[in-house]
C-alpha positions as YAML, in Angstrom:
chain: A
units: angstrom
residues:
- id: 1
  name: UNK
  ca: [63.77, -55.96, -71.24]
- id: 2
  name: UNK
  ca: [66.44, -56.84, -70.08]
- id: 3
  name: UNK
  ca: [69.60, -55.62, -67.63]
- id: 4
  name: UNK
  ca: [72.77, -57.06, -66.53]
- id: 5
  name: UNK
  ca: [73.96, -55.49, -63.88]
- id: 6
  name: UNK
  ca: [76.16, -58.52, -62.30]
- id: 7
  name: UNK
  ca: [79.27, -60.35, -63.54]
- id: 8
  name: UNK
  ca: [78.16, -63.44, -61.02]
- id: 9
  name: UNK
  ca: [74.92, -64.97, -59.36]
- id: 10
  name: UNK
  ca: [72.02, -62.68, -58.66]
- id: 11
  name: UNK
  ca: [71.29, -64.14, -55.13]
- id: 12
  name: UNK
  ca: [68.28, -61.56, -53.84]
- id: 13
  name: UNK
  ca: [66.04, -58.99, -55.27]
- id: 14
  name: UNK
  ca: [63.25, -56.85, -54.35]
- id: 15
  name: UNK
  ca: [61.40, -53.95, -56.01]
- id: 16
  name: UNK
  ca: [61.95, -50.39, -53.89]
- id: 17
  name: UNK
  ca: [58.22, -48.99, -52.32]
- id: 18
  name: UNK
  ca: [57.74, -47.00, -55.52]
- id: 19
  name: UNK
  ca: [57.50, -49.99, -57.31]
- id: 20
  name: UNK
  ca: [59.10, -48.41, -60.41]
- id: 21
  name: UNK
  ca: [63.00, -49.51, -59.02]
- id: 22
  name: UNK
  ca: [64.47, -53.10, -58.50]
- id: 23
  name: UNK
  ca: [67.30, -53.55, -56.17]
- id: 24
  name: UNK
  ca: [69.64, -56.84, -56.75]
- id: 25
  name: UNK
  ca: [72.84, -58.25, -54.98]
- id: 26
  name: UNK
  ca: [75.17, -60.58, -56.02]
- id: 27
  name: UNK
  ca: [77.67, -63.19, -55.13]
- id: 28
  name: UNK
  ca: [80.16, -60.60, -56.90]
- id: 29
  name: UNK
  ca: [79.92, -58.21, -53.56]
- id: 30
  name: UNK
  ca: [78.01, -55.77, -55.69]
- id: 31
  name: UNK
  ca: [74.73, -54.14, -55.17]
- id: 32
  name: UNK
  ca: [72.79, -52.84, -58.01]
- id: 33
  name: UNK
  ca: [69.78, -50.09, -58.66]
- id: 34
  name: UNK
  ca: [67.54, -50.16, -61.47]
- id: 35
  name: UNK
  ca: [64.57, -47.96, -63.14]
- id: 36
  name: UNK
  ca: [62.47, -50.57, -64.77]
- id: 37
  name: UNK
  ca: [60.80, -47.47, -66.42]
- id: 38
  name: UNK
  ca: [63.29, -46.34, -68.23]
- id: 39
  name: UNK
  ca: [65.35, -49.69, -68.41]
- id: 40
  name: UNK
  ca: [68.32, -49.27, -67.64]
- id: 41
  name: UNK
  ca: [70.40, -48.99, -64.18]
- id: 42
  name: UNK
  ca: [70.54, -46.51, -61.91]
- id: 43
  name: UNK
  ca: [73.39, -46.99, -59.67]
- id: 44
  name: UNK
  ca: [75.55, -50.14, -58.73]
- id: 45
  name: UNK
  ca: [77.72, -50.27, -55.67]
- id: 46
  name: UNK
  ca: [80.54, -52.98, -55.33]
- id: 47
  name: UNK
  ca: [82.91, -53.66, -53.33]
- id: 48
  name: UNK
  ca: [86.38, -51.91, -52.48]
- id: 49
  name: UNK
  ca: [88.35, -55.41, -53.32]
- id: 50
  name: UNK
  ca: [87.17, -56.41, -56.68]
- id: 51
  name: UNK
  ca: [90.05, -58.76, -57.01]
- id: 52
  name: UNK
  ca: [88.56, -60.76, -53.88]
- id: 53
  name: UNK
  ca: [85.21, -59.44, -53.32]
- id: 54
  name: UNK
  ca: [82.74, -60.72, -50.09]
- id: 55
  name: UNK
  ca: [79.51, -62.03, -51.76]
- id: 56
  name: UNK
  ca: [76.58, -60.63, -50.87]
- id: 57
  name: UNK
  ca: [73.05, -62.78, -49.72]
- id: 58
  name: UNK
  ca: [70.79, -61.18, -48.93]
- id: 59
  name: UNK
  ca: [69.10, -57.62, -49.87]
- id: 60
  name: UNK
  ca: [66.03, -55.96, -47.99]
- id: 61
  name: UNK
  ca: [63.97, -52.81, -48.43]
- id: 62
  name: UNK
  ca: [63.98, -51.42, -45.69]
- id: 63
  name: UNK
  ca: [62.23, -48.11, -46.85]
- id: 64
  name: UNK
  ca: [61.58, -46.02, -49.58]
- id: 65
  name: UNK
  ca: [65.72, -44.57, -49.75]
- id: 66
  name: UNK
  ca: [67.09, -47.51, -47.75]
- id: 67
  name: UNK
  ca: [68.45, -50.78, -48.50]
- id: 68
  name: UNK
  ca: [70.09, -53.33, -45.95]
- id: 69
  name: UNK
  ca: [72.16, -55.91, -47.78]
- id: 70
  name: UNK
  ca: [73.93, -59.16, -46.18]
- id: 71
  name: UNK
  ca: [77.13, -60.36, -47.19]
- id: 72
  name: UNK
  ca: [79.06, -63.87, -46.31]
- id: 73
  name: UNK
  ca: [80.86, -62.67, -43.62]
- id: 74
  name: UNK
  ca: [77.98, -61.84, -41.53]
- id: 75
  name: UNK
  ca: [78.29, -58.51, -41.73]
- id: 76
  name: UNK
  ca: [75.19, -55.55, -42.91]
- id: 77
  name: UNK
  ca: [75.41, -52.54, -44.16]
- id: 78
  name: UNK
  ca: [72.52, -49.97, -45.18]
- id: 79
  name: UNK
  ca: [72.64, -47.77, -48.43]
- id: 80
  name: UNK
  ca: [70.51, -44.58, -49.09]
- id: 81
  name: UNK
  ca: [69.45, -44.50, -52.88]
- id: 82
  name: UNK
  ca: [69.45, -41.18, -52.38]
- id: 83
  name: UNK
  ca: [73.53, -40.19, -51.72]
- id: 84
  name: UNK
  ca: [74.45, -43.14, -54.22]
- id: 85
  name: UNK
  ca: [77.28, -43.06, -51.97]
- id: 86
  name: UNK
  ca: [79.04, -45.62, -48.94]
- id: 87
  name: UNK
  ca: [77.13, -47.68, -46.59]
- id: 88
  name: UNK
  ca: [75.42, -45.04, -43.98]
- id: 89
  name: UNK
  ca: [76.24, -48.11, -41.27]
- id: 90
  name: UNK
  ca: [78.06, -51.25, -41.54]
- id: 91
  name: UNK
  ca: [77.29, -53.95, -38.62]
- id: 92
  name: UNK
  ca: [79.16, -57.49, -37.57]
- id: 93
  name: UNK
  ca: [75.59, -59.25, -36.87]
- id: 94
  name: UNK
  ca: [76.48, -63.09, -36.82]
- id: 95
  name: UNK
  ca: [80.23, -65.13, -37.32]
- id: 96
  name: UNK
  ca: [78.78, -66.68, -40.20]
- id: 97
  name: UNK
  ca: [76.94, -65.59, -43.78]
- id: 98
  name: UNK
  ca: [73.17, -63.79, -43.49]
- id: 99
  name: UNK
  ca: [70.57, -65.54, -44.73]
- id: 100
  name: UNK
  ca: [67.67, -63.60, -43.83]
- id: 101
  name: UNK
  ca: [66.24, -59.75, -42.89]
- id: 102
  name: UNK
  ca: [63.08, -58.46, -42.04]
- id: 103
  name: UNK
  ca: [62.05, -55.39, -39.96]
- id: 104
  name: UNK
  ca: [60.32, -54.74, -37.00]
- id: 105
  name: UNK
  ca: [58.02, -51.38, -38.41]
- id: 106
  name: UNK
  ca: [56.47, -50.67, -35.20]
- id: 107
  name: UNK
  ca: [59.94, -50.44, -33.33]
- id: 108
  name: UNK
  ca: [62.36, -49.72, -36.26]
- id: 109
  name: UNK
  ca: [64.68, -52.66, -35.57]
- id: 110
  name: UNK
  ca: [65.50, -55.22, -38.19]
- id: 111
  name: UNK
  ca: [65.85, -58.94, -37.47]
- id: 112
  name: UNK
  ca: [68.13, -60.81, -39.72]
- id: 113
  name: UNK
  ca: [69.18, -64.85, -38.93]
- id: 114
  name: UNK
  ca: [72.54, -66.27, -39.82]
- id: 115
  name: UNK
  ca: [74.62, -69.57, -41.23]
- id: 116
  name: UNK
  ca: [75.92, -69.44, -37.06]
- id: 117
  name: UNK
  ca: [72.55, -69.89, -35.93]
- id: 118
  name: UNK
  ca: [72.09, -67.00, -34.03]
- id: 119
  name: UNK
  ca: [69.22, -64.30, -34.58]
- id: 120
  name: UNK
  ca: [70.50, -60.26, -34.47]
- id: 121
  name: UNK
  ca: [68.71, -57.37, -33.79]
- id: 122
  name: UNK
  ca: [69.63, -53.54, -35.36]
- id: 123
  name: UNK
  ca: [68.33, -50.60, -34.51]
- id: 124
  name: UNK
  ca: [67.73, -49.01, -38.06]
- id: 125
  name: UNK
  ca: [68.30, -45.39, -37.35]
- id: 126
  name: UNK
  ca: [71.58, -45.93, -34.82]
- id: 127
  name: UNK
  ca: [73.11, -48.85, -36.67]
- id: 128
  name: UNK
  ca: [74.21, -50.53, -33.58]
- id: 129
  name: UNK
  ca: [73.69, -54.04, -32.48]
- id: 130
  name: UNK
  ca: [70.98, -54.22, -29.71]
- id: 131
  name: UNK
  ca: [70.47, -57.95, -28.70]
- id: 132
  name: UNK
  ca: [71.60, -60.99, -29.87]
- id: 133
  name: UNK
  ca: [70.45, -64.67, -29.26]
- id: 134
  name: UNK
  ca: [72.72, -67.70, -27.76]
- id: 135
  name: UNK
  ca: [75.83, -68.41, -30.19]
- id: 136
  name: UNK
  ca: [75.51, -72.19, -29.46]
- id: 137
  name: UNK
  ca: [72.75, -73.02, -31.17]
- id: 138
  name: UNK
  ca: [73.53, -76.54, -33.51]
- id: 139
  name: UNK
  ca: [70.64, -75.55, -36.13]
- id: 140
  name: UNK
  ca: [71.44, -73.22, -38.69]
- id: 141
  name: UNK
  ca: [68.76, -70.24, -39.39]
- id: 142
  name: UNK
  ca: [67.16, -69.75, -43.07]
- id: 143
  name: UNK
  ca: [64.76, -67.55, -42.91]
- id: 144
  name: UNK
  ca: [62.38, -65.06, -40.27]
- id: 145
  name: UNK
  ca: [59.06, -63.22, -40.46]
- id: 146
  name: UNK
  ca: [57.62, -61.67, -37.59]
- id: 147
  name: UNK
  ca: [54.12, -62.73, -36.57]
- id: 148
  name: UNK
  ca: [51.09, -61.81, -33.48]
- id: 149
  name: UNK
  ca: [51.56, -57.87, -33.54]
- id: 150
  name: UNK
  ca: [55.25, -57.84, -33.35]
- id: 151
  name: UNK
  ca: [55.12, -60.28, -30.25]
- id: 152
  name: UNK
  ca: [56.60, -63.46, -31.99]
- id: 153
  name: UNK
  ca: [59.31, -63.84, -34.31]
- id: 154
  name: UNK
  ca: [59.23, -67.09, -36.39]
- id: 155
  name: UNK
  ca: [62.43, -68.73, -37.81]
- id: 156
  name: UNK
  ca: [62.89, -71.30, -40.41]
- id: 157
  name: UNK
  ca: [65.72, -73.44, -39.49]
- id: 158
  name: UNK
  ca: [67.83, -76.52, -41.46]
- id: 159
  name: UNK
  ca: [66.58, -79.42, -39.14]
- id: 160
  name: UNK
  ca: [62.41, -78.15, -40.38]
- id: 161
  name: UNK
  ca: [61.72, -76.72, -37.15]
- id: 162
  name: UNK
  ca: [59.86, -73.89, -36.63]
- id: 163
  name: UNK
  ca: [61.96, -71.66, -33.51]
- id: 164
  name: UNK
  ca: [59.86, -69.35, -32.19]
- id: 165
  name: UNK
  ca: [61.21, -66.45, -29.82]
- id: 166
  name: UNK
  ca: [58.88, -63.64, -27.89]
- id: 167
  name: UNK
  ca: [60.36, -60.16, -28.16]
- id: 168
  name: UNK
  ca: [62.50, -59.46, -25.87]
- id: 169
  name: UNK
  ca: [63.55, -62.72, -24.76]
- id: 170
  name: UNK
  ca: [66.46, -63.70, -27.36]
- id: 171
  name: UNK
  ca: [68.63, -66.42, -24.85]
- id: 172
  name: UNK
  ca: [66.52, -69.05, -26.44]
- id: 173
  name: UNK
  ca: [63.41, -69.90, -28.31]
- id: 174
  name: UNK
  ca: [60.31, -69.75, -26.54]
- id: 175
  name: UNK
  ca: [58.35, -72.22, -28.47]
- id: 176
  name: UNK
  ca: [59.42, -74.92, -30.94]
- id: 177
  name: UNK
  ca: [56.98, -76.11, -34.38]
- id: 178
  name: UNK
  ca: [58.34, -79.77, -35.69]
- id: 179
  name: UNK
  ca: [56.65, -81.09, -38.68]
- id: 180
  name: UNK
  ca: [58.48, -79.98, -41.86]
- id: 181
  name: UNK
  ca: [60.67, -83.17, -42.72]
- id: 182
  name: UNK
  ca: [63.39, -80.99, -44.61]
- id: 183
  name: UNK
  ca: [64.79, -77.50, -44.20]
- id: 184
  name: UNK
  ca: [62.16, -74.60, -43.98]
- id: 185
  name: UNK
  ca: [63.98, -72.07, -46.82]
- id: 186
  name: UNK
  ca: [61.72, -69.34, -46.94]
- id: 187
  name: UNK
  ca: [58.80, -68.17, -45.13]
- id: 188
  name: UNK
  ca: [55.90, -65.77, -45.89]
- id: 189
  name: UNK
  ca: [53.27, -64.12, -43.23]
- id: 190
  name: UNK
  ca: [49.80, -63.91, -44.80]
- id: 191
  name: UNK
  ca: [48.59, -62.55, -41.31]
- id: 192
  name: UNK
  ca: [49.23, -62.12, -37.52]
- id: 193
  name: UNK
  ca: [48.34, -66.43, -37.27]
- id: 194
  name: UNK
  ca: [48.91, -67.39, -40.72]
- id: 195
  name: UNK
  ca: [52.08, -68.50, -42.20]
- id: 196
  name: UNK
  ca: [53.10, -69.53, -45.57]
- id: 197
  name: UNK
  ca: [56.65, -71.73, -46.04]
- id: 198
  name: UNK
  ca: [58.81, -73.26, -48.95]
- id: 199
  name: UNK
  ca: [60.95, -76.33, -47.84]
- id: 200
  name: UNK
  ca: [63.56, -78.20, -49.33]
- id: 201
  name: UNK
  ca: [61.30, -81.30, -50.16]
- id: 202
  name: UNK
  ca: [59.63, -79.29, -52.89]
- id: 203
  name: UNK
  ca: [56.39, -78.50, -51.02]
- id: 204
  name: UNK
  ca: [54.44, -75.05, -50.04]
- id: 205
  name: UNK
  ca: [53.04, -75.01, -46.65]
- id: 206
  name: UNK
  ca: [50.15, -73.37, -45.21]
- id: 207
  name: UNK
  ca: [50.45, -73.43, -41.24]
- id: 208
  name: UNK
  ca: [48.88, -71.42, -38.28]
- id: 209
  name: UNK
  ca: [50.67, -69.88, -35.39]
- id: 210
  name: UNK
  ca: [49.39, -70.61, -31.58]
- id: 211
  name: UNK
  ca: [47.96, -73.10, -31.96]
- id: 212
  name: UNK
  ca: [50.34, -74.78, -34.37]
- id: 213
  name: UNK
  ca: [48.66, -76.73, -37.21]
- id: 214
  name: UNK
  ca: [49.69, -77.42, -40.66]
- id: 215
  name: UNK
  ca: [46.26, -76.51, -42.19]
- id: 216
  name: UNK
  ca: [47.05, -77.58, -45.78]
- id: 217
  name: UNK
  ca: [49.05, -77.01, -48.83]
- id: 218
  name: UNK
  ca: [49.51, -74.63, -51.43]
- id: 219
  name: UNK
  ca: [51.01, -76.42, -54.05]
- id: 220
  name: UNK
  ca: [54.98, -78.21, -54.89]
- id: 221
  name: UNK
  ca: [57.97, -78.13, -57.16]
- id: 222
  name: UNK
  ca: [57.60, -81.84, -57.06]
- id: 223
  name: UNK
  ca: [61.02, -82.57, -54.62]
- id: 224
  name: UNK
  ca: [63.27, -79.48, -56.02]
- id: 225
  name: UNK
  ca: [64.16, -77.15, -53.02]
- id: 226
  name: UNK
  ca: [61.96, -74.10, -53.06]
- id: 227
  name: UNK
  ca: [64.52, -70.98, -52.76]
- id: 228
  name: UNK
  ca: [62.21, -68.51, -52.26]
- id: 229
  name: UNK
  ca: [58.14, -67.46, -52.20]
- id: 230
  name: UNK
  ca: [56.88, -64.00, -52.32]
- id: 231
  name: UNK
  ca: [53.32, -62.96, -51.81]
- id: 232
  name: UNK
  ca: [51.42, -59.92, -54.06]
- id: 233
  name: UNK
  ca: [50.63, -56.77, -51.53]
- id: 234
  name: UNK
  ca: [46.58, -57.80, -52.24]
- id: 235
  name: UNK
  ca: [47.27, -61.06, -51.01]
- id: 236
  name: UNK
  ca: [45.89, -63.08, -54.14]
- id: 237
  name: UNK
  ca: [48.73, -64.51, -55.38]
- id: 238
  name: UNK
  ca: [52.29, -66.05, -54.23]
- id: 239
  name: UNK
  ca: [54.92, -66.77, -56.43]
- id: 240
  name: UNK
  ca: [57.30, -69.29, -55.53]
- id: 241
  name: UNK
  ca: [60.80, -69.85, -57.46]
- id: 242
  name: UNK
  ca: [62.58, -73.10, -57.37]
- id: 243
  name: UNK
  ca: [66.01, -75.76, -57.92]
- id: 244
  name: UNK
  ca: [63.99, -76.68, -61.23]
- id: 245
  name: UNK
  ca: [65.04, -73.66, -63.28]
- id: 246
  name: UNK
  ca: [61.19, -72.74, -62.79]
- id: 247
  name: UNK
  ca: [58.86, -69.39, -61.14]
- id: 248
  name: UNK
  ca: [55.29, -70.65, -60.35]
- id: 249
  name: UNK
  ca: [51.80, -68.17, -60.00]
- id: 250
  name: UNK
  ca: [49.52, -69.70, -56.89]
- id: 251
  name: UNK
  ca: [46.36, -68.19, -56.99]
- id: 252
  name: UNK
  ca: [45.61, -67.77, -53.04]
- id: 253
  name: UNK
  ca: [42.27, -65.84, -52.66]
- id: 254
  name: UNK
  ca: [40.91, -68.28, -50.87]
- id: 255
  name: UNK
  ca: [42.76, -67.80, -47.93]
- id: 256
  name: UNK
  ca: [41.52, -64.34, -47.67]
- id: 257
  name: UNK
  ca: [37.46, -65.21, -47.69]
- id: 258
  name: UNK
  ca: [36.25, -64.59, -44.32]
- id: 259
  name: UNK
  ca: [32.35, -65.22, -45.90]
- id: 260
  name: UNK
  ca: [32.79, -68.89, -44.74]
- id: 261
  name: UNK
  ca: [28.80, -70.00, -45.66]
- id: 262
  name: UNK
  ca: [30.15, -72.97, -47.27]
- id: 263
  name: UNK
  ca: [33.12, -73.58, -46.15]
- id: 264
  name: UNK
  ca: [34.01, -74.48, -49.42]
- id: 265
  name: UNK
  ca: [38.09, -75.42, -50.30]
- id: 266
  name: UNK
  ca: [39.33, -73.56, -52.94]
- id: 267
  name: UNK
  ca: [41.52, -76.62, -55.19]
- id: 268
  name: UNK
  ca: [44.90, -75.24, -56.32]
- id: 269
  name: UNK
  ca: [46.31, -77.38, -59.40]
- id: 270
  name: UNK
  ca: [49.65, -77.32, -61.34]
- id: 271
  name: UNK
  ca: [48.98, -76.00, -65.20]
- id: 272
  name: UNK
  ca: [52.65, -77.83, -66.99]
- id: 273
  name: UNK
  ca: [52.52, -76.07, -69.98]
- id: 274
  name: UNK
  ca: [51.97, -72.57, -68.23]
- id: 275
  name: UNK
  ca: [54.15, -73.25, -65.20]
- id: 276
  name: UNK
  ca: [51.41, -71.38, -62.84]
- id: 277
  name: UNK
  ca: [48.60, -72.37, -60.91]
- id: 278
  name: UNK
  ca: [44.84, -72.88, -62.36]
- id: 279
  name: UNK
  ca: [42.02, -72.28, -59.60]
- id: 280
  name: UNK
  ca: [39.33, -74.82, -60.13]
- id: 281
  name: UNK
  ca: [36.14, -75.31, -57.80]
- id: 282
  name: UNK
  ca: [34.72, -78.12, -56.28]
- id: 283
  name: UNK
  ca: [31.64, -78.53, -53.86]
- id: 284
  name: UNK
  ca: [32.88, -82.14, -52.64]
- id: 285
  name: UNK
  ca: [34.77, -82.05, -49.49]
- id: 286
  name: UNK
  ca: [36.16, -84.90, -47.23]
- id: 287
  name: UNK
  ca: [38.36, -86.18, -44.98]
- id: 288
  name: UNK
  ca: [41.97, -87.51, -45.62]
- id: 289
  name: UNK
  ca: [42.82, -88.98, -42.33]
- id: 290
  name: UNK
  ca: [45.46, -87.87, -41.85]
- id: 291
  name: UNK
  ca: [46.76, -87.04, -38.19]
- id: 292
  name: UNK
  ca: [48.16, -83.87, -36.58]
- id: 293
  name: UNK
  ca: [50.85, -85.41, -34.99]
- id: 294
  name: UNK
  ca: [49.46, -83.94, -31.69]
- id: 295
  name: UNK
  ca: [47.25, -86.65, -30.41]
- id: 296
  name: UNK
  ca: [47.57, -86.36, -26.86]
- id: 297
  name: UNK
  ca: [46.70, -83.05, -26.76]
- id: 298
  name: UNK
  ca: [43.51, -83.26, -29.13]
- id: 299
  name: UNK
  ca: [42.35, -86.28, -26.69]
- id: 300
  name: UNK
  ca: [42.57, -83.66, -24.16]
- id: 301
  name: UNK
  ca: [40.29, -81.12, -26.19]
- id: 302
  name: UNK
  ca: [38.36, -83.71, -27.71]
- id: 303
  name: UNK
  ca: [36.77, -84.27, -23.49]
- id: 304
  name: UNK
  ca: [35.72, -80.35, -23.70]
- id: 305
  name: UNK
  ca: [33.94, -80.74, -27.54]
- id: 306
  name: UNK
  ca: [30.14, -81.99, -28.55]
- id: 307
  name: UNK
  ca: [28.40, -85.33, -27.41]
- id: 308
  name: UNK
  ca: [28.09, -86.05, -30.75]
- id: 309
  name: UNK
  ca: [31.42, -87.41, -31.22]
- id: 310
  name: UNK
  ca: [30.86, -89.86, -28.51]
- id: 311
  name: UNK
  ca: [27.61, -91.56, -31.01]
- id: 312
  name: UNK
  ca: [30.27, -92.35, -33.41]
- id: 313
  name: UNK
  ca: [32.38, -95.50, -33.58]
- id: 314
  name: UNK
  ca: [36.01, -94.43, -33.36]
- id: 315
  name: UNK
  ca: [38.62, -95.39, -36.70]
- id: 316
  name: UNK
  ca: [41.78, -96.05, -36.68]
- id: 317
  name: UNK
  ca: [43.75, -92.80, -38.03]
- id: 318
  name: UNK
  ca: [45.63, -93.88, -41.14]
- id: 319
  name: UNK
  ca: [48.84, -91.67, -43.11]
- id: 320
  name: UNK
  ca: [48.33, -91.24, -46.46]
- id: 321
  name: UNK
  ca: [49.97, -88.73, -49.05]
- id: 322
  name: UNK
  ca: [48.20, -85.94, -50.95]
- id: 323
  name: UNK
  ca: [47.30, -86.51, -54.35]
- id: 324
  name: UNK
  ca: [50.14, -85.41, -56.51]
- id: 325
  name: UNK
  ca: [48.34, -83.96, -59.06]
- id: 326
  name: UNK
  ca: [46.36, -81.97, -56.74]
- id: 327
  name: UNK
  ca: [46.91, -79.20, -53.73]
- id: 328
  name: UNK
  ca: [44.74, -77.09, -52.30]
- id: 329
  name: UNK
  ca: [44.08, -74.37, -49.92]
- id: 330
  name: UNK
  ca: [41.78, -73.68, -47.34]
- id: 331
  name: UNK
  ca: [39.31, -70.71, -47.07]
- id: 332
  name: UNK
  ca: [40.10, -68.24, -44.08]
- id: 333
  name: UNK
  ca: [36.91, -69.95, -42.36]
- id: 334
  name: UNK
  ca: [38.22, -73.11, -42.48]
- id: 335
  name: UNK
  ca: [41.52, -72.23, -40.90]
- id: 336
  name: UNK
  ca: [39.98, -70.51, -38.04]
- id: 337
  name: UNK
  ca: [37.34, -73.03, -37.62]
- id: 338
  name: UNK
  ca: [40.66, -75.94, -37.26]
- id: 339
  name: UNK
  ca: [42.66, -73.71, -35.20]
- id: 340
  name: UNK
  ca: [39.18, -74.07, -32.46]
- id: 341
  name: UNK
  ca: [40.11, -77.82, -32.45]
- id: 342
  name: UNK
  ca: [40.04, -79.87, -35.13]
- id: 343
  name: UNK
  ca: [41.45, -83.48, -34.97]
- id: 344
  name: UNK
  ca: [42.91, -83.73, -38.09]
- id: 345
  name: UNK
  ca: [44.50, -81.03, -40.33]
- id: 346
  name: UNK
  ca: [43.73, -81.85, -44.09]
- id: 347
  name: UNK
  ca: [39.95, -82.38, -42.77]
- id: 348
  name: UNK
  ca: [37.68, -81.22, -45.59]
- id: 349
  name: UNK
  ca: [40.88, -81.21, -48.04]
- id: 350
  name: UNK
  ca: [40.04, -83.74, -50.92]
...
């Protein structure tokens, strides 16, 4: 099947609750509807200057009837499916394009980042702006997912940091997570502490939130930009679409086994001629060596752990790259078992 519903670049979609309906946006200003049942579509609304129309970025579902679309300007407006008709609320969130939207459930407020590198927050039923971080911020803001019960919101930004605010408290960032060496794009919570992200180097990320630890990796689009990653509602698998023309399956059960007798890493390796992942098992773990960047403060922990590290002669910590044909993911065990302390976080990661 196939449907057409744009004249220009399809820049965001997401399938409604039902699961039978696909929403789309486009760099044409228009916002499509469709029934994948019946293939064809539904509904498209575009915008009132077709001659000059304001792109659209980014589209989110915010409920079963409701969409909230992003446009270049920085504005956002929310449809209901329902009335087919005009926005129900149009908002000036951020001076510059949107290029991200999530919701708050709990509270009913979405949280949407901008090209101006300021975070907005909208309360869904009112449609009015209700707080808004600092406008001088000299990073500009890719992507957000809310993590820790609703407590922490975590943004991707250009420079590969991590900002982290605390509700309420949108002057500045409370926390900050270095480590990514290129922009974080897109970002995916598995749970409250786990976080999955796609940077521009190529690579899929598999970090925890306090404390912060990259934990391991889930796979790469060798070093094309990831665009976008999108996890399966049971949590098995993540897709992740890429600058290389190409959509790849990772199989991520492992991050969900909270059994943990083993310990045992679950290898993730790249299938060319299928373009998706192939899970393959393997009883030999070991360290890589490689450092957390945080070795002042594991020094500290390290006077609080077991004798038993004192018996052992100290080596000198050495960087080396992951295997490129290989890139795995850790059980749920493991990560909570690292997040107690470990030294080093590709320990037991062949």
């Amino acid at each position: 099947m196939v449907l057409a519903p744009h004249k220009r670049s399809i820049r965001s979609i997401q399938y409604m609750s039902t699961g039978t309906q696909l929403a789309a946006c486009s760099a044409d200003g228009s916002m499509s509807l469709s029934d994948l049942s019946a293939g064809k579509i539904v509904h498209r609304w575009s915008d009132e200057d077709e001659d000059d129309p304001v792109g659209l970025t980014r589209l989110f579902a915010t409920s079963e009837d409701l969409i909230t679309v992003g446009d270049e300007e920085g504005f956002i407006n929310m449809y209901d499916v329902r009335t087919k008709g005009g926005p129900v609320w149009k908002v000036e969130a951020h001076a510059d394009f949107v290029n991200d939207i999530t919701i708050h459930e709990k509270k009913k407020i979405l949280v949407s980042v901008g090209g101006d590198g300021t975070v907005a927050l909208i309360d869904v039923r009112k449609g009015k702006l209700k707080a808004q971080s600092e406008d001088d911020a000299d990073d500009e803001m890719l992507s957000v997912t809310i993590m820790q019960d609703g407590k922490k919101v975590v943004i991707g930004t250009q420079s590969g940091v991590l900002s982290i605010f605390s509700w309420g408290y949108w002057n500045d960032c409370s926390d900050r997570f270095p480590g990514h060496p290129e922009s974080v794009d897109t970002l995916v919570k598995y749970d409250e502490d786990i976080l999955l992200t796609g940077s521009s180097d190529g690579m899929i990320r598999i970090l925890t939130i306090f404390p912060h630890r990259m934990v391991g990796m889930v796979g790469e689009h060798s070093s094309y930009p990831i665009e976008r990653i999108a996890m399966n509602r049971d949590k098995t698998m993540l897709a992740s679409a890429s600058h290389d023309s190409y959509i790849k399956l990772w199989d991520i059960q492992g991050l969900g086994d909270d059994d943990g007798e083993d310990e045992e890493v679950v290898k993730i390796m790249k299938d060319p001629t299928a373009g998706a992942a192939v899970q393959d098992d393997d009883d030999n773990s070991g360290s890589s060596g490689v450092s957390d960047g945080n070795d002042e403060e594991d020094d500290d922990d390290d006077d609080d752990d077991d004798s038993d590290d004192d018996e052992k002669p100290k080596k000198k910590k050495k960087k080396v790259t992951p295997t490129a044909g290989k890139k795995s993911v850790l059980s749920k065990a493991q990560i909570k078992q690292k997040k107690r302390g470990s030294k080093n976080f590709f320990d037991g990661i062949l």
